[in-house]
PDB file of N, CA, C and O in Angstrom:
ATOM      1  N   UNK A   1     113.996 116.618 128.525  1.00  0.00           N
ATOM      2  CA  UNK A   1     114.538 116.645 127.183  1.00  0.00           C
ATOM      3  C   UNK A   1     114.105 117.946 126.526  1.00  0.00           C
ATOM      4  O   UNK A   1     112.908 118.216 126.433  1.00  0.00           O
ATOM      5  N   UNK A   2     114.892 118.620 126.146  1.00  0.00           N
ATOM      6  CA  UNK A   2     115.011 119.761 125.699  1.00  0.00           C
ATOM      7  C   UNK A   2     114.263 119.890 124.022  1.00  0.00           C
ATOM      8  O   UNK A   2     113.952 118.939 123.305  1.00  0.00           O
ATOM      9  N   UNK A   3     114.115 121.323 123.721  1.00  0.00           N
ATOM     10  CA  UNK A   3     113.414 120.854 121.839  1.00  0.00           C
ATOM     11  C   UNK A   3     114.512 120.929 121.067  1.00  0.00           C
ATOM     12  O   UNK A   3     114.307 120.882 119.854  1.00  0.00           O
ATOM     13  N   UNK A   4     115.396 121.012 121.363  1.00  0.00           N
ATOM     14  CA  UNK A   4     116.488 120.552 119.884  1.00  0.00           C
ATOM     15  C   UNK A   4     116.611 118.565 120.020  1.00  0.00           C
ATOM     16  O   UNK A   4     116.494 117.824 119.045  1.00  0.00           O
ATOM     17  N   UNK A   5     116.894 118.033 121.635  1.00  0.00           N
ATOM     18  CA  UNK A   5     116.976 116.643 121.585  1.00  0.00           C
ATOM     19  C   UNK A   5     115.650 116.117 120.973  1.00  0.00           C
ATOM     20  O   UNK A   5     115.722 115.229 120.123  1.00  0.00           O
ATOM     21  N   UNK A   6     114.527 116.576 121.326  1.00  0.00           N
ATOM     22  CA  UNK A   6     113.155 115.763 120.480  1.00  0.00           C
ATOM     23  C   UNK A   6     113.275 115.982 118.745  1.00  0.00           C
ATOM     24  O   UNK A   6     112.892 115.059 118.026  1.00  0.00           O
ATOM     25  N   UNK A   7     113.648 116.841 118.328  1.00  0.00           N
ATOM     26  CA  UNK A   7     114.277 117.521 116.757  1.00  0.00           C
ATOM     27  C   UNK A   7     115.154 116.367 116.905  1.00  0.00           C
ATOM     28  O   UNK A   7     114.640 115.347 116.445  1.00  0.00           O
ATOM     29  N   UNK A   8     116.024 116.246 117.278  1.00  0.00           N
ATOM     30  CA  UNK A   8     117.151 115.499 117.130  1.00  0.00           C
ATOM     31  C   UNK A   8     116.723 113.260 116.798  1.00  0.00           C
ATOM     32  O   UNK A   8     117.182 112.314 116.159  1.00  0.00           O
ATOM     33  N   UNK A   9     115.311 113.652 118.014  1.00  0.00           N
ATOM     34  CA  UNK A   9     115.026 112.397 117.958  1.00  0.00           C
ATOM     35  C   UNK A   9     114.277 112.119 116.735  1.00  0.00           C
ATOM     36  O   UNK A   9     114.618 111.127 116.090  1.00  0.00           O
ATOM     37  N   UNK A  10     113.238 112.891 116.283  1.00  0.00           N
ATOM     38  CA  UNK A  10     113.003 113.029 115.123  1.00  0.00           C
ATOM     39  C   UNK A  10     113.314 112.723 114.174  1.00  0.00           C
ATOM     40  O   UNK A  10     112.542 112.043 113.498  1.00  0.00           O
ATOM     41  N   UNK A  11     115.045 113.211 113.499  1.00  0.00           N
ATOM     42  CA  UNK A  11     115.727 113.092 112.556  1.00  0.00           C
ATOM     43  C   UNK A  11     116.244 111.771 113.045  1.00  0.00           C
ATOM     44  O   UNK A  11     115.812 110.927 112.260  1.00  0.00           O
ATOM     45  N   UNK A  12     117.109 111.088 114.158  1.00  0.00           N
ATOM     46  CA  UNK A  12     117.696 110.317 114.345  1.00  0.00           C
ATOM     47  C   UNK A  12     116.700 109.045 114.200  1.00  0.00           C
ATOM     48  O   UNK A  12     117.146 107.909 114.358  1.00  0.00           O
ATOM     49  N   UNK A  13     115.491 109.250 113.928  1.00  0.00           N
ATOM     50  CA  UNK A  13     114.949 107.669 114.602  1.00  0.00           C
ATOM     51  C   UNK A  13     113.819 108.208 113.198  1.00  0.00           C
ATOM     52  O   UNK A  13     114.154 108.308 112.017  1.00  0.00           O
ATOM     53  N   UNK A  14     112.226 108.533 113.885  1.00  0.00           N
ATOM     54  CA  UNK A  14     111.407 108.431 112.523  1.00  0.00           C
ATOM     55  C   UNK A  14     111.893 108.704 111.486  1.00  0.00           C
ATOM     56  O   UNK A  14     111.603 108.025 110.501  1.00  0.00           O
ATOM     57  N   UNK A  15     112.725 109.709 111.393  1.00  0.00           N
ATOM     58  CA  UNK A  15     112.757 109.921 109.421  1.00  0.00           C
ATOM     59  C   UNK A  15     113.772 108.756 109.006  1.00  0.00           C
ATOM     60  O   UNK A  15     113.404 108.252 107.945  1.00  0.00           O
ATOM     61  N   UNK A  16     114.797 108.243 109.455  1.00  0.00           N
ATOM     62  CA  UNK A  16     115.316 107.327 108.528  1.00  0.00           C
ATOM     63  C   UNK A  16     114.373 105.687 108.187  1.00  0.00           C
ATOM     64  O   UNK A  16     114.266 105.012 107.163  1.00  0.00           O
ATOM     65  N   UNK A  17     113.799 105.514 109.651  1.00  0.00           N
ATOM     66  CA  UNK A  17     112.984 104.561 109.402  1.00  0.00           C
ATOM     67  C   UNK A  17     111.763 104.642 108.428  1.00  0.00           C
ATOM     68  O   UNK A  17     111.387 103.627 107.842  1.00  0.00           O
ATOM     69  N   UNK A  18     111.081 105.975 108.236  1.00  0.00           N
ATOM     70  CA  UNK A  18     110.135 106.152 107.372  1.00  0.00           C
ATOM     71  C   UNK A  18     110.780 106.258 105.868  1.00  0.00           C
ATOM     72  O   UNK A  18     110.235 106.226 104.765  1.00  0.00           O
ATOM     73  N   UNK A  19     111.954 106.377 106.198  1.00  0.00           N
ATOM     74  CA  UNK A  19     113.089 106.599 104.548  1.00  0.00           C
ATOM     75  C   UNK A  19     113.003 105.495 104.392  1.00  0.00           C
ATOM     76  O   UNK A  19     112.458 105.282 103.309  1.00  0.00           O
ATOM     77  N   UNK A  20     113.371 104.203 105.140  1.00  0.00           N
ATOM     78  CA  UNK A  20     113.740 103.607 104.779  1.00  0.00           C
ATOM     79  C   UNK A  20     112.820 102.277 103.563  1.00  0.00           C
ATOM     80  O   UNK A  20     113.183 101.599 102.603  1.00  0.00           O
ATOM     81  N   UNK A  21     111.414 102.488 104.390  1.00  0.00           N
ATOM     82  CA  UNK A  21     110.155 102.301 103.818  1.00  0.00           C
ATOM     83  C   UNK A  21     109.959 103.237 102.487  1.00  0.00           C
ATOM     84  O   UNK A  21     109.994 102.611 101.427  1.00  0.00           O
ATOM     85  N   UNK A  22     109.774 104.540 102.404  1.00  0.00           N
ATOM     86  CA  UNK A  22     108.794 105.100 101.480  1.00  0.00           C
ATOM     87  C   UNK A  22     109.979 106.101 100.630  1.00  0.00           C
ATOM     88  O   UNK A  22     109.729 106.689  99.577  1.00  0.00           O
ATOM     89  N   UNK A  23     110.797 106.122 101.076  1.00  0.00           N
ATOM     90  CA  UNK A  23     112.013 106.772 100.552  1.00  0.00           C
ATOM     91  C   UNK A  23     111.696 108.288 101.244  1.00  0.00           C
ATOM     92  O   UNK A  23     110.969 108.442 102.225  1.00  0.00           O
ATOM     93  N   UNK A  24     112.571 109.636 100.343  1.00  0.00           N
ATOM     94  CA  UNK A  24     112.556 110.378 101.305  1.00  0.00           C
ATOM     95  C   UNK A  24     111.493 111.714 100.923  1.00  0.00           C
ATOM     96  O   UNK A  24     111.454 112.772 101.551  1.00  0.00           O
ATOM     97  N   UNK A  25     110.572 111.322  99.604  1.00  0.00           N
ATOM     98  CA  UNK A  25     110.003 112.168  99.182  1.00  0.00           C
ATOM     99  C   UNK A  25     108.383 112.061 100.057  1.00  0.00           C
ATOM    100  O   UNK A  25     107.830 112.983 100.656  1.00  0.00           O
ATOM    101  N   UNK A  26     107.959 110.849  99.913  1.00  0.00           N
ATOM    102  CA  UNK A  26     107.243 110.155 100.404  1.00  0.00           C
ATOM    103  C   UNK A  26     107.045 110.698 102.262  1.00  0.00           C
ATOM    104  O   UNK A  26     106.185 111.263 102.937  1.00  0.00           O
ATOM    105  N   UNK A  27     107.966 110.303 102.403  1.00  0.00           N
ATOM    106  CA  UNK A  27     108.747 110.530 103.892  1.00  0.00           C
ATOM    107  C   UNK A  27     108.454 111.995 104.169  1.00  0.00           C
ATOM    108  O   UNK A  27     107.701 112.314 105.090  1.00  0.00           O
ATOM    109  N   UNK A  28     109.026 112.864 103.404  1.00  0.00           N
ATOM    110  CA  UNK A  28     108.532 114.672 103.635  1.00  0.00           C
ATOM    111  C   UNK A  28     107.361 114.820 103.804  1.00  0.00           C
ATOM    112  O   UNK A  28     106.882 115.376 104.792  1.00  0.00           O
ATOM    113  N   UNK A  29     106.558 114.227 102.634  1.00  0.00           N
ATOM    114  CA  UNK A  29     105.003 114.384 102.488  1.00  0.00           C
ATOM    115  C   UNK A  29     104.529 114.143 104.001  1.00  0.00           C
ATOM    116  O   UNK A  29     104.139 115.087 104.687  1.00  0.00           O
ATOM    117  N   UNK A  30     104.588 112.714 104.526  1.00  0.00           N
ATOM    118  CA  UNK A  30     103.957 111.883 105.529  1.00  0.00           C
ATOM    119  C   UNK A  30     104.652 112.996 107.119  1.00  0.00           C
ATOM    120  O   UNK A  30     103.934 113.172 108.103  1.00  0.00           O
ATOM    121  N   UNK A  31     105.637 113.403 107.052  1.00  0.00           N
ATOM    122  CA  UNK A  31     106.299 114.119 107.857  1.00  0.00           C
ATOM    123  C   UNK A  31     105.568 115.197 108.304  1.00  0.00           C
ATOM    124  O   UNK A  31     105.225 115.308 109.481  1.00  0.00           O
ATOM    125  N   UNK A  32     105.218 116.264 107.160  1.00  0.00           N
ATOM    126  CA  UNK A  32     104.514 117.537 106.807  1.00  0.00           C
ATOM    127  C   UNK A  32     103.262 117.232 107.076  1.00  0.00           C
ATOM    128  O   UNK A  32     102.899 118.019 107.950  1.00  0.00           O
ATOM    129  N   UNK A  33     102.509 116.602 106.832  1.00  0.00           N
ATOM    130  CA  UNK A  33     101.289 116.203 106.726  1.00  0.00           C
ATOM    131  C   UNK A  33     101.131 115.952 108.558  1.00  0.00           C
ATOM    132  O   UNK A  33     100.683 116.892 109.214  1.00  0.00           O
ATOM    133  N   UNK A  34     101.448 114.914 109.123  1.00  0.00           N
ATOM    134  CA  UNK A  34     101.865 114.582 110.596  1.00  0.00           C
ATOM    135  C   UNK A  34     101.786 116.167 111.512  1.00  0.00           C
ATOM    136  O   UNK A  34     101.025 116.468 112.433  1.00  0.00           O
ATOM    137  N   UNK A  35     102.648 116.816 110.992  1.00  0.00           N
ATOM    138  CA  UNK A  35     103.054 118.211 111.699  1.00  0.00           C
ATOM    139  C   UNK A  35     101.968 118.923 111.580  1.00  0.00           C
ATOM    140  O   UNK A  35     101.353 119.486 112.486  1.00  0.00           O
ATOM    141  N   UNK A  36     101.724 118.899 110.436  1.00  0.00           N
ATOM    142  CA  UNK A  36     100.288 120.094 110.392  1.00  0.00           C
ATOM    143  C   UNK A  36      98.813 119.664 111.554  1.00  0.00           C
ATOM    144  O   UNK A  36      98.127 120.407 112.256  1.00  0.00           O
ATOM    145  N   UNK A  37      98.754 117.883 111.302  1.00  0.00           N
ATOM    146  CA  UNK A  37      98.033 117.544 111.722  1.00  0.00           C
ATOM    147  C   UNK A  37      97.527 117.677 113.550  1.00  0.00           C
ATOM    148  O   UNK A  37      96.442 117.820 114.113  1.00  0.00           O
ATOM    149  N   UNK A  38      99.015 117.535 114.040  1.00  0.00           N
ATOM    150  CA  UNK A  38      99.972 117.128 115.453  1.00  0.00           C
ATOM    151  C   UNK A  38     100.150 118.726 115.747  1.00  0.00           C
ATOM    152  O   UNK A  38     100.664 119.197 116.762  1.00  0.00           O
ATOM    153  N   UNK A  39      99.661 119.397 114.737  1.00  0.00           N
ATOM    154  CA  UNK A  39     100.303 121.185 115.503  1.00  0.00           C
ATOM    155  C   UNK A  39     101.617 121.191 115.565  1.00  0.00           C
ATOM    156  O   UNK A  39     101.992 122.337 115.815  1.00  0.00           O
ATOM    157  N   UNK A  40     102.604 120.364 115.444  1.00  0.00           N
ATOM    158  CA  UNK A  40     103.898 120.372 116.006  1.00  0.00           C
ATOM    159  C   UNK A  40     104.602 121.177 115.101  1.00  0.00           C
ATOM    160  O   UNK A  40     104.404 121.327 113.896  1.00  0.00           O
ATOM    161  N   UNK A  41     105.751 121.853 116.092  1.00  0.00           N
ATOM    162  CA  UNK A  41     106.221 122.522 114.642  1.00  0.00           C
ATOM    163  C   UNK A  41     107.447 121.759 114.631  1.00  0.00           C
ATOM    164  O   UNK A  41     107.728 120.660 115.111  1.00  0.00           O
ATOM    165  N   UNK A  42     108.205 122.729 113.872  1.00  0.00           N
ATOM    166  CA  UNK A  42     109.420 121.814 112.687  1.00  0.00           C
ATOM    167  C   UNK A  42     110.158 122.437 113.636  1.00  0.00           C
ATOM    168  O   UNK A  42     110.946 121.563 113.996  1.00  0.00           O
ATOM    169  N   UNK A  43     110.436 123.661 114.414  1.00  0.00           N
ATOM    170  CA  UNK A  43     111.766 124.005 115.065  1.00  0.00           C
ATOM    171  C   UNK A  43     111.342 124.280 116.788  1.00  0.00           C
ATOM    172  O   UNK A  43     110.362 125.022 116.848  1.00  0.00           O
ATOM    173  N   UNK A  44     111.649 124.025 117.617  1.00  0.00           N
ATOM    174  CA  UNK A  44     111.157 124.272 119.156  1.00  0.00           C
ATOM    175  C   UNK A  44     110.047 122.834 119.282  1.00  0.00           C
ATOM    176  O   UNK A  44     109.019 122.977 119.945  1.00  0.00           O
ATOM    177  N   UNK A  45     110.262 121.830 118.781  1.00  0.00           N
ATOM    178  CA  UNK A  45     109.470 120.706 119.564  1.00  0.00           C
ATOM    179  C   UNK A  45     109.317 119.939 120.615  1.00  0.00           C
ATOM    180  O   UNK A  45     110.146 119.059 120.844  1.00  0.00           O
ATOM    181  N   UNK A  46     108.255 120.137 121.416  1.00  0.00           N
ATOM    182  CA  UNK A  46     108.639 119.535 122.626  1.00  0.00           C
ATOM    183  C   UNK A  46     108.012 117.730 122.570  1.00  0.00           C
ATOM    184  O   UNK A  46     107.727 117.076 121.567  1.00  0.00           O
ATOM    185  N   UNK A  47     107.960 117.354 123.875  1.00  0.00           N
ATOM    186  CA  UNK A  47     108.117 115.632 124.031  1.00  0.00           C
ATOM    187  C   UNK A  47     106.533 115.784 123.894  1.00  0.00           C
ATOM    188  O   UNK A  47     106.087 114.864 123.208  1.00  0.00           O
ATOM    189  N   UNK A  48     105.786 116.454 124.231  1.00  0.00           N
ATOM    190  CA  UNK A  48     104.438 116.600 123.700  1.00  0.00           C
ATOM    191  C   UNK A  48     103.894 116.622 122.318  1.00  0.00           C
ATOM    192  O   UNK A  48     102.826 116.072 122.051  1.00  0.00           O
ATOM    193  N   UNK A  49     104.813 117.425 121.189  1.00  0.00           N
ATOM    194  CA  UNK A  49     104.687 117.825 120.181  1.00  0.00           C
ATOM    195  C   UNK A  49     105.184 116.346 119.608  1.00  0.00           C
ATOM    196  O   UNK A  49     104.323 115.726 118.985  1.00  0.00           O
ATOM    197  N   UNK A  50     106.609 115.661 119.769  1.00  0.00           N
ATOM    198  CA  UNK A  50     106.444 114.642 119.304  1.00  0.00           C
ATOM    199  C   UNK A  50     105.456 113.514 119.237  1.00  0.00           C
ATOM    200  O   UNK A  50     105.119 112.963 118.189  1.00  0.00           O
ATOM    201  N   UNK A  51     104.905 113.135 120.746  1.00  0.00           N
ATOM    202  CA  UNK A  51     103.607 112.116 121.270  1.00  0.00           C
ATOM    203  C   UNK A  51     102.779 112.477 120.010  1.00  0.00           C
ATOM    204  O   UNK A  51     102.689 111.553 119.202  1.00  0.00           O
ATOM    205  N   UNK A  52     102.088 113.759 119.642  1.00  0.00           N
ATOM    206  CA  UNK A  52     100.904 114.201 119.154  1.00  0.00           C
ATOM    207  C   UNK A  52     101.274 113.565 117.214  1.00  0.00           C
ATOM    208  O   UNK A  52     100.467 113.067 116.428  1.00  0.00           O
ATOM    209  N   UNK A  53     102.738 113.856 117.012  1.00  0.00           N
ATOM    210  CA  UNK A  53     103.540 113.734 115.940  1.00  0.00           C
ATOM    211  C   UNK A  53     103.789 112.454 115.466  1.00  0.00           C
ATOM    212  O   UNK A  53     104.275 112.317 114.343  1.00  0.00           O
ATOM    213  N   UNK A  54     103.529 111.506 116.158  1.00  0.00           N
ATOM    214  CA  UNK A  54     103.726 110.109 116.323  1.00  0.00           C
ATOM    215  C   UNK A  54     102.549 109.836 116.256  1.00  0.00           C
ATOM    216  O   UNK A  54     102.587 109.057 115.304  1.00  0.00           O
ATOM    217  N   UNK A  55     101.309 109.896 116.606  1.00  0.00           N
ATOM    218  CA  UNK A  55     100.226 109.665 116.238  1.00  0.00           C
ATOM    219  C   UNK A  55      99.561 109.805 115.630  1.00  0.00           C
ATOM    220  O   UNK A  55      98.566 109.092 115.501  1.00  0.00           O
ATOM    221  N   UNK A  56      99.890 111.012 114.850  1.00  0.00           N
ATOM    222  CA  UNK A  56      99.459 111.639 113.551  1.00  0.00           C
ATOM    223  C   UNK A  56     100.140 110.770 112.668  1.00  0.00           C
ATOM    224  O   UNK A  56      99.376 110.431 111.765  1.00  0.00           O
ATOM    225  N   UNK A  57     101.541 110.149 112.533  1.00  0.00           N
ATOM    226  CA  UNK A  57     102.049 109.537 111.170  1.00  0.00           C
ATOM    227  C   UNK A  57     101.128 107.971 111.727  1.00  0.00           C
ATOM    228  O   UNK A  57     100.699 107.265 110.814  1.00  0.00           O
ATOM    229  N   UNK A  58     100.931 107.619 112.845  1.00  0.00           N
ATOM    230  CA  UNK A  58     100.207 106.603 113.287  1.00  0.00           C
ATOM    231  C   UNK A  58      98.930 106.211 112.230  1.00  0.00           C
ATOM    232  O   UNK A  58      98.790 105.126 111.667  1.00  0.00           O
ATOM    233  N   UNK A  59      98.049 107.380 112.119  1.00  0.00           N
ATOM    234  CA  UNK A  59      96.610 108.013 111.706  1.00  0.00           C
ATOM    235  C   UNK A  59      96.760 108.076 109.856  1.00  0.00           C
ATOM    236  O   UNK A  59      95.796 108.038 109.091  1.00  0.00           O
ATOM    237  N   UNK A  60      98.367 108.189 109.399  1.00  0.00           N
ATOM    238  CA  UNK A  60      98.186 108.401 107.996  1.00  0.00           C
ATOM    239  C   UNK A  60      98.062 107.417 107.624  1.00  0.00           C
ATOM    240  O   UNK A  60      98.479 106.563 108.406  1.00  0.00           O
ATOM    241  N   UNK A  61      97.320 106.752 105.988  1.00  0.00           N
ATOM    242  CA  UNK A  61      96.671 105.753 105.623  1.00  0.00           C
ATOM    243  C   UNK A  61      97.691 105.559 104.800  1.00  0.00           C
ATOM    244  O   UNK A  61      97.332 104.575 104.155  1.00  0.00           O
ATOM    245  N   UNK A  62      99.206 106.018 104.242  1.00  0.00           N
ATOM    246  CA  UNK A  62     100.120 105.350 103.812  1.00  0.00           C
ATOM    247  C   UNK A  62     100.777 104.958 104.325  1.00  0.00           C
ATOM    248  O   UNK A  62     101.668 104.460 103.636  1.00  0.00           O
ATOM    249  N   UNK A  63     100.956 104.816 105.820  1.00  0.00           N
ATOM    250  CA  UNK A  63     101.677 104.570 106.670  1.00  0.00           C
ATOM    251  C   UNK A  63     100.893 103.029 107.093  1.00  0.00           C
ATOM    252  O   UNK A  63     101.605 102.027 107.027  1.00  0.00           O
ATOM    253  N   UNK A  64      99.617 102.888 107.469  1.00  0.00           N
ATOM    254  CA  UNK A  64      98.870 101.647 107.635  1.00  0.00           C
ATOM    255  C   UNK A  64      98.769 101.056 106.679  1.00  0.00           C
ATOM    256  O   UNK A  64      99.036  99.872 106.884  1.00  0.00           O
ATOM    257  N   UNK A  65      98.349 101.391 105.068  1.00  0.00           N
ATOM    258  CA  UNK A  65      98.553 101.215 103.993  1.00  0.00           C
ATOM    259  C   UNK A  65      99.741 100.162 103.416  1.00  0.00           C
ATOM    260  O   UNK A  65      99.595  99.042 102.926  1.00  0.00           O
ATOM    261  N   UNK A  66     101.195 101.081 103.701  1.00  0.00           N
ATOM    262  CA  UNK A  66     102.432 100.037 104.320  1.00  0.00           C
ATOM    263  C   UNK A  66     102.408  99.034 104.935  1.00  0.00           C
ATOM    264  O   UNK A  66     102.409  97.934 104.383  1.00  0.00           O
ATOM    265  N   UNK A  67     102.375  99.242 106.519  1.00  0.00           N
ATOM    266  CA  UNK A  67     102.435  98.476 107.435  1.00  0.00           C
ATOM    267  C   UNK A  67     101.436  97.726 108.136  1.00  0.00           C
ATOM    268  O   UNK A  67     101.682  96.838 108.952  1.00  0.00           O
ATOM    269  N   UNK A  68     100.524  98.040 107.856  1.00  0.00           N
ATOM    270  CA  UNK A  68      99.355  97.326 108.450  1.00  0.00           C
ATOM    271  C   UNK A  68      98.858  97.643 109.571  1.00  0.00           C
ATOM    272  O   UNK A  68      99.732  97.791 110.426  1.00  0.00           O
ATOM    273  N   UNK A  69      97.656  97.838 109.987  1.00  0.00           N
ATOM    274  CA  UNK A  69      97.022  98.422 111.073  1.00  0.00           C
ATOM    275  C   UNK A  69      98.609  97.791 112.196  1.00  0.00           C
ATOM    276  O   UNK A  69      99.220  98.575 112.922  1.00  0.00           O
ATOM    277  N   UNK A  70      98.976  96.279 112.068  1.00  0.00           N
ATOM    278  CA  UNK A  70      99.457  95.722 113.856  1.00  0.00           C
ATOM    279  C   UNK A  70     100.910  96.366 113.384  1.00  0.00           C
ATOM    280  O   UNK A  70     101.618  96.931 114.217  1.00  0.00           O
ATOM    281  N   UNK A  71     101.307  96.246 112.010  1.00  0.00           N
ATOM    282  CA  UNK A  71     102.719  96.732 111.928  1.00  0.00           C
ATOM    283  C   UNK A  71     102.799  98.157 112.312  1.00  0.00           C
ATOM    284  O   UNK A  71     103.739  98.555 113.001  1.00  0.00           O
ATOM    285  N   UNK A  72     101.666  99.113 111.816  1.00  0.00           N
ATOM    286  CA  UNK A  72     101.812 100.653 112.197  1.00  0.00           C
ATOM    287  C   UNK A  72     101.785 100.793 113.318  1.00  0.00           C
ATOM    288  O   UNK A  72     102.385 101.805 113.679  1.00  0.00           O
ATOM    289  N   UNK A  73     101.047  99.835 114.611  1.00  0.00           N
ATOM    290  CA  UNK A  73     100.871 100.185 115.642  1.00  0.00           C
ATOM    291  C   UNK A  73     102.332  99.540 116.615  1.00  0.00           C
ATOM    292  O   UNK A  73     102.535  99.970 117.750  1.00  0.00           O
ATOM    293  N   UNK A  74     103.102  98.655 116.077  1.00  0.00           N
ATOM    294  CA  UNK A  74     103.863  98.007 116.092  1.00  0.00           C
ATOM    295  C   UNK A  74     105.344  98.581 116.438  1.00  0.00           C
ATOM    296  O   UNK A  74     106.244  98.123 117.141  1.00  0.00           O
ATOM    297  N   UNK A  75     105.183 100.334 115.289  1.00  0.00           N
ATOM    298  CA  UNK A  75     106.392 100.826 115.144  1.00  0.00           C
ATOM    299  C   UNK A  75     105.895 102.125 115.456  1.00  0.00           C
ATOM    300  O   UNK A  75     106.507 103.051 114.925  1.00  0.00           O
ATOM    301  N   UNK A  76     104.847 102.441 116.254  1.00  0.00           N
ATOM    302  CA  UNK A  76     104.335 103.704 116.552  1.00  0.00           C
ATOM    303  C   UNK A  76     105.081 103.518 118.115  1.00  0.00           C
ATOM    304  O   UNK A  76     105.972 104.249 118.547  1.00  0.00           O
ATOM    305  N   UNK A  77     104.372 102.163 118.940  1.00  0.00           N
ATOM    306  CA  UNK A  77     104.585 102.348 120.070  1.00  0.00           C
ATOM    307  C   UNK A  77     106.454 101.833 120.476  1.00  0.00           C
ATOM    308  O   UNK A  77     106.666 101.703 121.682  1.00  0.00           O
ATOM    309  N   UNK A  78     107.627 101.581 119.564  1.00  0.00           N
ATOM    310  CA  UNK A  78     108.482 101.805 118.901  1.00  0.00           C
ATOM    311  C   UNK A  78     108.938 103.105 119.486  1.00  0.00           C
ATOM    312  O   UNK A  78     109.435 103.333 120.589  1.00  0.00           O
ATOM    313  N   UNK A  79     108.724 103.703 118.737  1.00  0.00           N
ATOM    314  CA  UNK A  79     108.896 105.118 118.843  1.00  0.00           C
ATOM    315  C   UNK A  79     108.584 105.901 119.824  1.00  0.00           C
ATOM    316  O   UNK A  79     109.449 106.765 119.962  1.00  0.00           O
ATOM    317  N   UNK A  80     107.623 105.999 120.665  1.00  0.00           N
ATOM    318  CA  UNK A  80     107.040 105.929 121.774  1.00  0.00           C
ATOM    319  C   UNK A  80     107.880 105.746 123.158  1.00  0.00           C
ATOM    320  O   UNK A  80     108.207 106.464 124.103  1.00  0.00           O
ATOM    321  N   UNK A  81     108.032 104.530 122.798  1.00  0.00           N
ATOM    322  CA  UNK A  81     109.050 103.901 123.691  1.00  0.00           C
ATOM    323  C   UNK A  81     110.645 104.247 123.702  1.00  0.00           C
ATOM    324  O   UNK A  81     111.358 104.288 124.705  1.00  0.00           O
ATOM    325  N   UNK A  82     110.902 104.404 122.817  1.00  0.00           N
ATOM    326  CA  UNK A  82     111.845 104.797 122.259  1.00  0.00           C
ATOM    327  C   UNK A  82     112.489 106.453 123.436  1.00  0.00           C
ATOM    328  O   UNK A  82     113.427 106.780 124.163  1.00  0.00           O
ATOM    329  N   UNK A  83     111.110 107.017 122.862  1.00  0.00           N
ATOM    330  CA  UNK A  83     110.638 109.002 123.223  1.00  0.00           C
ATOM    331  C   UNK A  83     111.034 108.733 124.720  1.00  0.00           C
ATOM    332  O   UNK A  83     111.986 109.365 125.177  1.00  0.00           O
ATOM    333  N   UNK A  84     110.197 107.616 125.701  1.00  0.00           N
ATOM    334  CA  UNK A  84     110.259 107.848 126.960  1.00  0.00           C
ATOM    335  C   UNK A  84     111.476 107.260 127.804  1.00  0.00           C
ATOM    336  O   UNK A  84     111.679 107.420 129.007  1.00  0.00           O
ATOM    337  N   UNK A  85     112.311 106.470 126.794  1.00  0.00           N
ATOM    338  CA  UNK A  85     113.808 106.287 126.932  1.00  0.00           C
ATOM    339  C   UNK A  85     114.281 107.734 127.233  1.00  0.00           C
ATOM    340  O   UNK A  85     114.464 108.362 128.276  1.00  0.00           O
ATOM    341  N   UNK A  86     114.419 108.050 125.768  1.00  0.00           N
ATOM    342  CA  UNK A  86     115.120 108.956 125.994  1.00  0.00           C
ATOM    343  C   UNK A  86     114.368 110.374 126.907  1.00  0.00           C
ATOM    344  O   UNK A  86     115.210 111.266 127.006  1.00  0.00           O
ATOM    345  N   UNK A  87     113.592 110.595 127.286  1.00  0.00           N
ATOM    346  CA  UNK A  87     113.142 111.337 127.641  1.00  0.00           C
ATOM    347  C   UNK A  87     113.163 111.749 129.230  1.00  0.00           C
ATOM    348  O   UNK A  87     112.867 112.809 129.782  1.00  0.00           O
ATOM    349  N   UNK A  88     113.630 110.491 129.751  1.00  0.00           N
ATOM    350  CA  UNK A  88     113.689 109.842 131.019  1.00  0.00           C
ATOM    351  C   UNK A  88     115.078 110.407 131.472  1.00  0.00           C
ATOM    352  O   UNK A  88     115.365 110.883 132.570  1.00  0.00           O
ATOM    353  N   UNK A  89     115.947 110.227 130.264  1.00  0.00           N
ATOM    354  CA  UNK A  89     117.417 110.543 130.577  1.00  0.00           C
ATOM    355  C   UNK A  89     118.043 111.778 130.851  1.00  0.00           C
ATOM    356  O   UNK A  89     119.252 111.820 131.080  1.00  0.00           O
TER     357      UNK A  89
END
């Protein structure tokens, strides 16, 4: 999987689900915050950069805060799973 499809997975899957929770301001913050944390950047991401990116919004305390330690871990490995779907393909 190439870094525009992990970008792609990105937009297609965490951000609407994190929209859909915290809306989309919220969502930038927790996004940005994740990236800085995860090293990942915003353009050329690889399936590594996501893993690291996913665990970082995993690690934010509005995100557990939300969902709860089993719900965050719930919709981390979600996503995860999700990554090695598509990643596989």
């Amino acid at each position: 999987m190439g870094p525009s499809q992990v970008s792609q997975l990105v937009n297609s899957l965490l951000k609407p689900e994190l929209e859909n929770v915290f809306g989309p301001g919220i969502t930038a913050r927790v996004l940005m915050s994740a990236r800085a944390k995860a090293n990942a950047p915003i353009i050329g991401m690889t399936s590594e950069d996501y893993v690291r990116l996913v665990e970082a919004i995993y690690q934010d305390e509005r995100v557990v805060g939300m969902w709860g330690e089993a719900g965050a871990r719930e919709i981390i490995k979600h996503w995860k799973d999700a990554a090695t779907r598509a990643f596989a393909a």
